[in-house]
C-alpha positions as CSV (number, residue, x, y, z in Angstrom):
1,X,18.2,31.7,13.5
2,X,18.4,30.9,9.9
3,X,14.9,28.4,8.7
4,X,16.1,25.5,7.7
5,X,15.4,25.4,3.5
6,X,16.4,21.5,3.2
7,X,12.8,19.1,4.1
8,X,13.7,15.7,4.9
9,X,11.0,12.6,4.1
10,X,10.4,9.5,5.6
11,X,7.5,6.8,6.0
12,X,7.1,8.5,9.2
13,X,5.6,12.2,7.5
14,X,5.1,11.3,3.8
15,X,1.5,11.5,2.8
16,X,0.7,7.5,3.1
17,X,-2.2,5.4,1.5
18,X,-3.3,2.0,1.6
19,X,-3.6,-0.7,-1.0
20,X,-4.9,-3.8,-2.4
21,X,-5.1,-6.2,0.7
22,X,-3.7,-4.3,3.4
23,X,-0.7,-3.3,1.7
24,X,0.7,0.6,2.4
25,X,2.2,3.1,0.5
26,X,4.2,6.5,1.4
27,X,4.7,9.0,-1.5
28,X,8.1,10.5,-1.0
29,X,8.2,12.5,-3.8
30,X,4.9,13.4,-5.8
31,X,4.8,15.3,-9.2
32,X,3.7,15.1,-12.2
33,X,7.0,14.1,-13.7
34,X,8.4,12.3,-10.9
35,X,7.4,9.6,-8.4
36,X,8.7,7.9,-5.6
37,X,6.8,5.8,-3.6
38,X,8.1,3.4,-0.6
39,X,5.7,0.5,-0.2
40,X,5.1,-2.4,2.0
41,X,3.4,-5.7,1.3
42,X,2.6,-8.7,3.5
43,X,2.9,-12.2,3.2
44,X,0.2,-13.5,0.7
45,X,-0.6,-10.2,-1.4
46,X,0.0,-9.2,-4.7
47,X,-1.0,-6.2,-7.2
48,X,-3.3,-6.6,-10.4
49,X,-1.5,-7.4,-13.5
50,X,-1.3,-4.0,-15.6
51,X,0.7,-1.8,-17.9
52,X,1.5,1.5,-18.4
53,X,0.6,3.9,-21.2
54,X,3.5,6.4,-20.6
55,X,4.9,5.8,-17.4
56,X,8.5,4.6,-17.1
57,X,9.1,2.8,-13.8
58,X,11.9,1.4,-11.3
59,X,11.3,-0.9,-8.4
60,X,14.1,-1.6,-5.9
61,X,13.9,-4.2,-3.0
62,X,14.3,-2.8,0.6
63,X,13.4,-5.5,2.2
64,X,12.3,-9.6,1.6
65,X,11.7,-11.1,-1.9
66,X,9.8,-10.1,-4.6
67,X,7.8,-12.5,-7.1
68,X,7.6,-10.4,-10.5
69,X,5.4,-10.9,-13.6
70,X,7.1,-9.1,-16.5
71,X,5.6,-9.5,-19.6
72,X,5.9,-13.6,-20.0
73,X,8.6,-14.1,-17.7
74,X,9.1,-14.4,-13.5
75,X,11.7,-13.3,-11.2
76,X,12.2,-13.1,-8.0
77,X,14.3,-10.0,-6.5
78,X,15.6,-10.0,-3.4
79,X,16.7,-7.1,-0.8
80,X,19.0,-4.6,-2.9
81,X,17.8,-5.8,-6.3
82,X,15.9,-3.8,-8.6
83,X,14.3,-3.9,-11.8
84,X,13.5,-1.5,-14.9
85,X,9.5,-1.5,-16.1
86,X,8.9,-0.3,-19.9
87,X,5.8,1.5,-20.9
88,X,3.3,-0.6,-22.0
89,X,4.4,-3.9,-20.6
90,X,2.5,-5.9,-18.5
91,X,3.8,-7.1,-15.1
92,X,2.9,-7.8,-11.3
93,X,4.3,-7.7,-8.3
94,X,3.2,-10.9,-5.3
95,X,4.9,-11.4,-2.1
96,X,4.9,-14.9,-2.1
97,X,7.1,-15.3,1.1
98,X,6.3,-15.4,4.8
99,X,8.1,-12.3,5.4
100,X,7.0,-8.3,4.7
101,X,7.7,-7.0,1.1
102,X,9.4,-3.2,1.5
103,X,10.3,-1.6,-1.6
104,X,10.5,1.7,-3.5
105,X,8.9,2.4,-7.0
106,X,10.0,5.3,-9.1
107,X,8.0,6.6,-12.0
108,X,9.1,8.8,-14.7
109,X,5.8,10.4,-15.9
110,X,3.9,9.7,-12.3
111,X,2.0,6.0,-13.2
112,X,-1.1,7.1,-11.2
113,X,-4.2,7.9,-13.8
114,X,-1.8,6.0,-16.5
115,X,-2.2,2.3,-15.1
116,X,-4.5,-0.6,-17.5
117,X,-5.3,-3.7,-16.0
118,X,-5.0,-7.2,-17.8
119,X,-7.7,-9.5,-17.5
């Protein structure tokens, strides 16, 4: 029998991690040029406000609504809405609803070790 070359990933054997207040993340793909990440935030939790020196980033709702920070302005995304992050601008994602936060982040350089926080 031929070994099978093709390695599926999922939140159930992805090297996870956990975050701020409870939150979890699963690293589906991790390289130094490429990240995705599927996390998962509950009700009342948010990230720090930050930036990014060189890291180019996508999130996409899974899952419940998203309160985003960009630069000066808010949004809210909802399931099957994404948005594009710049380098070097600012922004922050809160769960501001009653419901679970699911979503995926991709990051073109890897953003861990390139992350600033605001104060």
């Amino acid at each position: 029998m031929r070994k099978k070359s093709v390695k599926t990933v999922s939140v159930n054997n992805a090297e996870h991690y956990v975050w701020g207040d409870n939150c979890d993340g699963w690293h589906l793909v991790k390289s130094d040029s490429l990240s995705i990440i599927q996390e998962r935030m509950p009700p009342g939790t948010s990230e720090v406000k930050h930036f990014h020196r060189k890291a180019r980033q996508f999130f996409f709702i899974l899952s419940g609504e998203a309160t985003m920070e960009i630069g000066n302005e808010t949004t809210r995304l909802k399931a099957h809405e994404g948005v594009e992050i710049l380098p070097l601008v600012a922004h922050q994602m809160r769960n501001d609803s009653s419901n679970d936060l699911v979503f995926t982040v991709t990051s073109m350089p890897k953003s861990h070790g390139d992350r600033v926080i605001v104060e």
